[in-house]
KOLBAMAR-278013 format. One record per residue (C-alpha): residue in three letters; residue number from 0; z, y negated, x. Coordinates in pm, whole numbers. Layout:
N
<r><aa>ALA</aa><i>NUM</i><Z>Z</Z><Y>Y</Y><X>X</X></r>
...
END
This chain:
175
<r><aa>UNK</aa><i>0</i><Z>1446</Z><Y>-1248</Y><X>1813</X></r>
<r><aa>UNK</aa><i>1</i><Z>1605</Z><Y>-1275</Y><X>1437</X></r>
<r><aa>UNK</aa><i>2</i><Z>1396</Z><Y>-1091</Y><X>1173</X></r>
<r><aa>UNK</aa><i>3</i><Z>1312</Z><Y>-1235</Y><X>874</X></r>
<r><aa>UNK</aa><i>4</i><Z>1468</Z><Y>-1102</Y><X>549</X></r>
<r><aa>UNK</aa><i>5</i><Z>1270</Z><Y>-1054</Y><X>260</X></r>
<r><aa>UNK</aa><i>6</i><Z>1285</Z><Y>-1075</Y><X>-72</X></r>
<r><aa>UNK</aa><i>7</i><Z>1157</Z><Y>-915</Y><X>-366</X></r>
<r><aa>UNK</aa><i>8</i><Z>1075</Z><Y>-1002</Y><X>-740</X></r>
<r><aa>UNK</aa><i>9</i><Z>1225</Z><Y>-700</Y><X>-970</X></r>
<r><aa>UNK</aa><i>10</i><Z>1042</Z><Y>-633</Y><X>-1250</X></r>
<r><aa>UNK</aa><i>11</i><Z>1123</Z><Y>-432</Y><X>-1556</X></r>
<r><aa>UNK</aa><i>12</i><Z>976</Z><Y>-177</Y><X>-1798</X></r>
<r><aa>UNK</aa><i>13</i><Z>696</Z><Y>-336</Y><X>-1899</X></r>
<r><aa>UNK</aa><i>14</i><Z>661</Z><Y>-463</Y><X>-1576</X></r>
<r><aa>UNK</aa><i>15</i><Z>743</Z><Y>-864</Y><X>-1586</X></r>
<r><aa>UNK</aa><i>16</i><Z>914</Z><Y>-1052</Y><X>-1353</X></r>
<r><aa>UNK</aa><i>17</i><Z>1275</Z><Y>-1092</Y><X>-1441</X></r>
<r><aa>UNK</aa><i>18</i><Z>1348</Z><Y>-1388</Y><X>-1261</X></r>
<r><aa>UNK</aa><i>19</i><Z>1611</Z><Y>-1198</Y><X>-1041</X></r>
<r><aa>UNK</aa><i>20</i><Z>1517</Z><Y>-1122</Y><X>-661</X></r>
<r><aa>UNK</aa><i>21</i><Z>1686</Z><Y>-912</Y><X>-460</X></r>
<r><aa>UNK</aa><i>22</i><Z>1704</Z><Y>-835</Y><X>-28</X></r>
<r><aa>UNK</aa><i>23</i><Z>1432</Z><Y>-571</Y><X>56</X></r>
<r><aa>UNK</aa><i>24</i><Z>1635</Z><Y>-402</Y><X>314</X></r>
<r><aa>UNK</aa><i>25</i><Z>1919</Z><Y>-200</Y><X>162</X></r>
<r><aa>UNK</aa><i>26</i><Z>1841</Z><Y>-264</Y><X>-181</X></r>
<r><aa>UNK</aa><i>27</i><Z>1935</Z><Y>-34</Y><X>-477</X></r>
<r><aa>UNK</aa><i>28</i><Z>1771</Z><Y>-77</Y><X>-813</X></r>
<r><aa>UNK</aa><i>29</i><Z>1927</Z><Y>9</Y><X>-1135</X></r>
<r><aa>UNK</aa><i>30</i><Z>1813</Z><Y>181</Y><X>-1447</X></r>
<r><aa>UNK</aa><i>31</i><Z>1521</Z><Y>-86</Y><X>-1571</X></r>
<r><aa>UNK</aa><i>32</i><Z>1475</Z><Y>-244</Y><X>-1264</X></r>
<r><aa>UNK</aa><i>33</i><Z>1159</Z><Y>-218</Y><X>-1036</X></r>
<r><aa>UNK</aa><i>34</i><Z>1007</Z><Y>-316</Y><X>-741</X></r>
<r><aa>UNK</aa><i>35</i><Z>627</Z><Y>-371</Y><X>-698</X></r>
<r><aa>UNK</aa><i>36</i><Z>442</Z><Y>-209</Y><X>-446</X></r>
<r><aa>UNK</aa><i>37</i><Z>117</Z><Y>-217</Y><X>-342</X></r>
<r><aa>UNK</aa><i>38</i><Z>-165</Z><Y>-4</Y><X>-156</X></r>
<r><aa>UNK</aa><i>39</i><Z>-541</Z><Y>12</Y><X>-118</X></r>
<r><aa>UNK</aa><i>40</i><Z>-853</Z><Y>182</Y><X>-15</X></r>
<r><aa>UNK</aa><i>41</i><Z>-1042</Z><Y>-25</Y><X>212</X></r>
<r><aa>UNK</aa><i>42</i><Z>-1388</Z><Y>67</Y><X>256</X></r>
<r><aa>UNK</aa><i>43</i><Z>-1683</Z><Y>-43</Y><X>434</X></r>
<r><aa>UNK</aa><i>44</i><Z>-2050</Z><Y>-51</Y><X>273</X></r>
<r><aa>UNK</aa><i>45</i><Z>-2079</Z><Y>259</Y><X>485</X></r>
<r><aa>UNK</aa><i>46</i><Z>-1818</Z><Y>424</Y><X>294</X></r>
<r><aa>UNK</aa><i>47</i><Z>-1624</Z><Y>464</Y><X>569</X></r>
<r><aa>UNK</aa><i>48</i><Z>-1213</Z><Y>415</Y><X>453</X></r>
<r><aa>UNK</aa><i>49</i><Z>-990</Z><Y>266</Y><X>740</X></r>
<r><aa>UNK</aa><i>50</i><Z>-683</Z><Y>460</Y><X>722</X></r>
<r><aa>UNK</aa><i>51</i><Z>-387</Z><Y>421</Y><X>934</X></r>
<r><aa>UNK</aa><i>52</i><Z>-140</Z><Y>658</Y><X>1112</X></r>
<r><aa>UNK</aa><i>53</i><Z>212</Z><Y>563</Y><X>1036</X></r>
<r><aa>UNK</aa><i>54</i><Z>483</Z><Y>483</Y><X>1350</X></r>
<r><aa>UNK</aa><i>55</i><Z>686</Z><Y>804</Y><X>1454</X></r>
<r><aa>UNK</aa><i>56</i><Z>1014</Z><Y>630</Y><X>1414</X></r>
<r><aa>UNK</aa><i>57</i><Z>950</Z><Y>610</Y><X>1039</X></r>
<r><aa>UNK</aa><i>58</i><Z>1215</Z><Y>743</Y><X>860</X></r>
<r><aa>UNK</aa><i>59</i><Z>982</Z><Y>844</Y><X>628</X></r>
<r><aa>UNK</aa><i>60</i><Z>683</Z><Y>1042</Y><X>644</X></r>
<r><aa>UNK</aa><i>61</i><Z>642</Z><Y>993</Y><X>1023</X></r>
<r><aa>UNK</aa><i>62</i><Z>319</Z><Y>1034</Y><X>1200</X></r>
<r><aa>UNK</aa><i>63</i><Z>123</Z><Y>1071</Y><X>844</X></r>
<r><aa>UNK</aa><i>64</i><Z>-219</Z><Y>901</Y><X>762</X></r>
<r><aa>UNK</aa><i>65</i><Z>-205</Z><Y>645</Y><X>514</X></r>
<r><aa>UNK</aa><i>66</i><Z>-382</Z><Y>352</Y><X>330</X></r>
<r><aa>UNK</aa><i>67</i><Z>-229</Z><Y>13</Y><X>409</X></r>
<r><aa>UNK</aa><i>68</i><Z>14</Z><Y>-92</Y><X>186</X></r>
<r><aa>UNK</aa><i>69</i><Z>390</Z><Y>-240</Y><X>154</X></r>
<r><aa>UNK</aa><i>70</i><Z>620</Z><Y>-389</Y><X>-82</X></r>
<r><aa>UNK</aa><i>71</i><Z>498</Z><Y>-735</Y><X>-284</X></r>
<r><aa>UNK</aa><i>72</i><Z>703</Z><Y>-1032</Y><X>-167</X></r>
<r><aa>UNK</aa><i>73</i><Z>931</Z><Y>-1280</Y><X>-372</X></r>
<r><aa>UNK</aa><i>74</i><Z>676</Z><Y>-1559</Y><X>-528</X></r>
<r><aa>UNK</aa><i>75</i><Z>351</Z><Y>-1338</Y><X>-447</X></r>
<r><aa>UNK</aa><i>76</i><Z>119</Z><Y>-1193</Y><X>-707</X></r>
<r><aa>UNK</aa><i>77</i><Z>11</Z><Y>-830</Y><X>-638</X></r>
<r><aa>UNK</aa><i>78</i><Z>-328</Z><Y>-943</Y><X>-494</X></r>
<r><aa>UNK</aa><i>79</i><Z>-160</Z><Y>-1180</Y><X>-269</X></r>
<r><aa>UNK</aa><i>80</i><Z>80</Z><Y>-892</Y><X>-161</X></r>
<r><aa>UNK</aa><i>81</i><Z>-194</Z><Y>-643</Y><X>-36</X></r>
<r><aa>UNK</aa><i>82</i><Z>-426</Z><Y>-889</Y><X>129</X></r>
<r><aa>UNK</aa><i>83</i><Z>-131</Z><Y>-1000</Y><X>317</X></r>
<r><aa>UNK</aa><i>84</i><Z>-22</Z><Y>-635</Y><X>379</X></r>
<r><aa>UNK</aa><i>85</i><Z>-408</Z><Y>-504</Y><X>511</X></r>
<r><aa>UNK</aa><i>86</i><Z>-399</Z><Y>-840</Y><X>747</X></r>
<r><aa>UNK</aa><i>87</i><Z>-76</Z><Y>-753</Y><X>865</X></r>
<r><aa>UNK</aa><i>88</i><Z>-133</Z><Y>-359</Y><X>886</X></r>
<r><aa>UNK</aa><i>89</i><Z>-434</Z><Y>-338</Y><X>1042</X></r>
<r><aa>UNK</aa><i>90</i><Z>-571</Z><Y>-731</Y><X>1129</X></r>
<r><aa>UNK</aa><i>91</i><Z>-869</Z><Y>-685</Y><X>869</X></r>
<r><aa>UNK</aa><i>92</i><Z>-914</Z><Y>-983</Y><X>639</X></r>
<r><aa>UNK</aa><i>93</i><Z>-998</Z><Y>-908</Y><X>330</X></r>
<r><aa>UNK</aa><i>94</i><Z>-1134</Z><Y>-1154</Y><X>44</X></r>
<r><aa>UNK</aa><i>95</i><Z>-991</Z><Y>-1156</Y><X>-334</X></r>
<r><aa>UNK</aa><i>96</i><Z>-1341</Z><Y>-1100</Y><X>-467</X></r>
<r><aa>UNK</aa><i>97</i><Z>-1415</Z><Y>-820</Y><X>-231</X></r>
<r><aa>UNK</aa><i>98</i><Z>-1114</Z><Y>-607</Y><X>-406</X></r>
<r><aa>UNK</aa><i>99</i><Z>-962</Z><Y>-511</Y><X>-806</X></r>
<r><aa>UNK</aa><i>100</i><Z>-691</Z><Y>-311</Y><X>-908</X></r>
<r><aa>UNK</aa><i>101</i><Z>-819</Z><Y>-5</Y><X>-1014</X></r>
<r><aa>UNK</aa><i>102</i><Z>-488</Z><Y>196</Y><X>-1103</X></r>
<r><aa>UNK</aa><i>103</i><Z>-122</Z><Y>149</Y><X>-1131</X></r>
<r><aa>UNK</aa><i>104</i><Z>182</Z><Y>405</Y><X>-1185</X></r>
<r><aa>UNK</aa><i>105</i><Z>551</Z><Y>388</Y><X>-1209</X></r>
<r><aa>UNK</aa><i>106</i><Z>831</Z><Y>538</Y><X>-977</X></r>
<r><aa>UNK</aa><i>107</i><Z>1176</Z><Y>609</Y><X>-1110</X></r>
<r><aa>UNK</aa><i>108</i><Z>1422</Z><Y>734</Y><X>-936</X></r>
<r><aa>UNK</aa><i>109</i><Z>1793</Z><Y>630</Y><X>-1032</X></r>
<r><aa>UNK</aa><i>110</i><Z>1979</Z><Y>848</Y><X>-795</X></r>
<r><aa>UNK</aa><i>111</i><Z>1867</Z><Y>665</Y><X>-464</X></r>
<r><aa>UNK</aa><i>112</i><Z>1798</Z><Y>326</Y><X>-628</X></r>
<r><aa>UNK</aa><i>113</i><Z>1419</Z><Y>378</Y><X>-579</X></r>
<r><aa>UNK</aa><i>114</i><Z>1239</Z><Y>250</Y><X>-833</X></r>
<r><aa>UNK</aa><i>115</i><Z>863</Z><Y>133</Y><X>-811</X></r>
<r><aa>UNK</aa><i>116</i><Z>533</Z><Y>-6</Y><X>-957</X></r>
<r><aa>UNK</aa><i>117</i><Z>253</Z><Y>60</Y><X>-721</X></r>
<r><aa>UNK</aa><i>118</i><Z>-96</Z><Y>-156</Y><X>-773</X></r>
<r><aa>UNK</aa><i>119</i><Z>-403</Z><Y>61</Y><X>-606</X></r>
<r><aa>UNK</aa><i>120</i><Z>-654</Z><Y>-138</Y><X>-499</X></r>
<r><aa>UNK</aa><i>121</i><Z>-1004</Z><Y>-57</Y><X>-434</X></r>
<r><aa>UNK</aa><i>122</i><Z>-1179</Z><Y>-348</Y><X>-149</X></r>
<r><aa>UNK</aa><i>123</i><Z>-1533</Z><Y>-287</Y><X>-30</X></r>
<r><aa>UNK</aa><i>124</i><Z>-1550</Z><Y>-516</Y><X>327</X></r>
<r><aa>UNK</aa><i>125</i><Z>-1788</Z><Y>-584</Y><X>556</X></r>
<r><aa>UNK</aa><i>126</i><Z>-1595</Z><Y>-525</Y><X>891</X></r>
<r><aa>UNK</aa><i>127</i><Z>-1649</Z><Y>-401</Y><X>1202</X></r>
<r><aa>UNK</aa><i>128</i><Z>-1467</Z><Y>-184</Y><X>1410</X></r>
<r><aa>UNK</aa><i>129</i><Z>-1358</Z><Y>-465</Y><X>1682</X></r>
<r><aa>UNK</aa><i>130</i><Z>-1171</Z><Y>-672</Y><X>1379</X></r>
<r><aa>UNK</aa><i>131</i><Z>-918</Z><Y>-411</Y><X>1351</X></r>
<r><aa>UNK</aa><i>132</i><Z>-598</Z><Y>-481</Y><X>1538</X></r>
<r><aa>UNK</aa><i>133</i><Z>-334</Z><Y>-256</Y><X>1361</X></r>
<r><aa>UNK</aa><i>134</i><Z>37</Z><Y>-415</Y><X>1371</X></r>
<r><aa>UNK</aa><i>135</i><Z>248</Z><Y>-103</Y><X>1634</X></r>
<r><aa>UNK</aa><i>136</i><Z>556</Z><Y>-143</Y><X>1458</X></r>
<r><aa>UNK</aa><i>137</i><Z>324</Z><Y>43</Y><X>1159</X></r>
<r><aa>UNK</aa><i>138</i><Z>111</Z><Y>278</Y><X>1316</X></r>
<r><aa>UNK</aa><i>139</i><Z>33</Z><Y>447</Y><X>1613</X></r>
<r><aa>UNK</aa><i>140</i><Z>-334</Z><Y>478</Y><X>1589</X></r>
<r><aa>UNK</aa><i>141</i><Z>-649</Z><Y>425</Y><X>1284</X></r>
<r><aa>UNK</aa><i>142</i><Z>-984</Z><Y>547</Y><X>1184</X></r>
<r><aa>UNK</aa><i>143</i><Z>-1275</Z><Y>485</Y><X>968</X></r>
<r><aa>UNK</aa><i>144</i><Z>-1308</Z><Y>785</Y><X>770</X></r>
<r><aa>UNK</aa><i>145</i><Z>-1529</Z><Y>964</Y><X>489</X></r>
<r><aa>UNK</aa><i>146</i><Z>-1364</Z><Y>1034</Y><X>199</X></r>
<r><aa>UNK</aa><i>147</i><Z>-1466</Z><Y>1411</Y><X>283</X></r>
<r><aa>UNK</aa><i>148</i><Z>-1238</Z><Y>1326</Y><X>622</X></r>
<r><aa>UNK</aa><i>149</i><Z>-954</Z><Y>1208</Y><X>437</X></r>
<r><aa>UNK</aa><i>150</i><Z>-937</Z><Y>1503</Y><X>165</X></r>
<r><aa>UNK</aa><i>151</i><Z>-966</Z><Y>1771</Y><X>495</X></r>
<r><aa>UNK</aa><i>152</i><Z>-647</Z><Y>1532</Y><X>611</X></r>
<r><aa>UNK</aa><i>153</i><Z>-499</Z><Y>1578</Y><X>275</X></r>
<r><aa>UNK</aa><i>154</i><Z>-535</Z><Y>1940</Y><X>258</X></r>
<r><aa>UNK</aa><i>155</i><Z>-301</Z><Y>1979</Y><X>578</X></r>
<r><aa>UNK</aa><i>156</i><Z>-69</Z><Y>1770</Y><X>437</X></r>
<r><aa>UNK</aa><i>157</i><Z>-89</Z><Y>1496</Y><X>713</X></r>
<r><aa>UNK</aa><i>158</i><Z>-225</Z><Y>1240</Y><X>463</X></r>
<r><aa>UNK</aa><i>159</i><Z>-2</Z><Y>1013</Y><X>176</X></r>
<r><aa>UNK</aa><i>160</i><Z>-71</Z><Y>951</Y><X>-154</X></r>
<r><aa>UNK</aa><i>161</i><Z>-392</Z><Y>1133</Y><X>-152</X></r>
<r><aa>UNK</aa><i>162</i><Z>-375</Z><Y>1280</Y><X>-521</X></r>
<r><aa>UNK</aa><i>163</i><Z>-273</Z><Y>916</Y><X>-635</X></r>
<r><aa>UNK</aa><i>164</i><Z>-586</Z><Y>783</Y><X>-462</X></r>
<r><aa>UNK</aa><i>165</i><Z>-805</Z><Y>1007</Y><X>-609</X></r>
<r><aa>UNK</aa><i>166</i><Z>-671</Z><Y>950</Y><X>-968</X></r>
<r><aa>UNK</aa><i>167</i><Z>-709</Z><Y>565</Y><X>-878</X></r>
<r><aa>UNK</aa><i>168</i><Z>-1055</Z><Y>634</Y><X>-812</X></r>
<r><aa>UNK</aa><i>169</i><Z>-1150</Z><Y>861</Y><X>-1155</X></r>
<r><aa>UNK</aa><i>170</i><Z>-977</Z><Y>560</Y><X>-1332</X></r>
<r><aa>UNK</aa><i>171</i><Z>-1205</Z><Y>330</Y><X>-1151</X></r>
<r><aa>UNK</aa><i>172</i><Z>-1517</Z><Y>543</Y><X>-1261</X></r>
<r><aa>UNK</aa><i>173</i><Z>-1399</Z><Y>524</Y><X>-1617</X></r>
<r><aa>UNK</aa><i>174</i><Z>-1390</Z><Y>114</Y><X>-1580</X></r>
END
């Protein structure tokens, strides 16, 4: 089967589109140039987070917890990008009004190319266990999880992006 190559919007510093797109896979982004990026904490009225455990033949960050999450397509808006990313990741379909950004940072790093906004979203969802279907090509196995859960996960260093979560959710206190 052919894979399907996608594309990207790059943004710049003040993060607008540009109008140029560029190949996700081998991509290099110069001084100025971004990618957007999205991730989000999912979480059901029970305040239970679904997290995800990432495939071991991840280059990086193998066998780590996560939130679902993956890079915004050519023509999509952020919002678009992460409900398509959370259906995709983990077969959960979230609703627009059910989610808001909460908190956003920049990435820059020039040596490999790597520069990135990343959106964090915040969903609350009504779902049940049996709707999750996670894609295996992403992860190896999920959980619903306490934010207490996560933070033990965290301090063992087997979970990503936890510091940027929790800043994402002072921010969203502060809203």
């Amino acid at each position: 089967m052919q894979s399907v190559q996608e594309y990207f919007d790059v943004y710049n510093d003040n993060k607008e589109k540009t109008g140029k797109t560029m190949l996700r896979k081998g991509s290099f982004l110069n001084e100025g140039e971004y990618q957007l990026i999205v991730i989000a904490l999912v979480e059901r009225p029970d305040h239970k987070f679904l997290i995800t455990r990432r495939a071991l033949d991840k280059k990086w960050a193998p066998g780590a917890w996560e939130v679902p999450g993956g890079g915004v397509r050519s023509g999509e808006t952020s919002m678009e990008g992460i409900i398509r990313e959370i259906r995709e990741e983990t077969g959960v379909a979230v609703k627009p009004e059910e989610g808001k950004l909460i908190h956003w940072y920049k990435n820059i790093d020039l040596k490999r190319g790597d520069n990135y906004f990343t959106d964090i979203y915040h969903f609350v969802s009504d779902f049940d266990e049996a709707d999750i279907c996670i894609d295996r090509s992403e992860a190896i196995d999920h959980k619903l999880a306490t934010f207490e859960e996560i933070t033990a996960l965290a301090g063992s260093d087997e979970f990503l992006h936890y510091k940027r979560l929790c800043d994402a959710l002072a921010a969203e206190k502060e809203q």
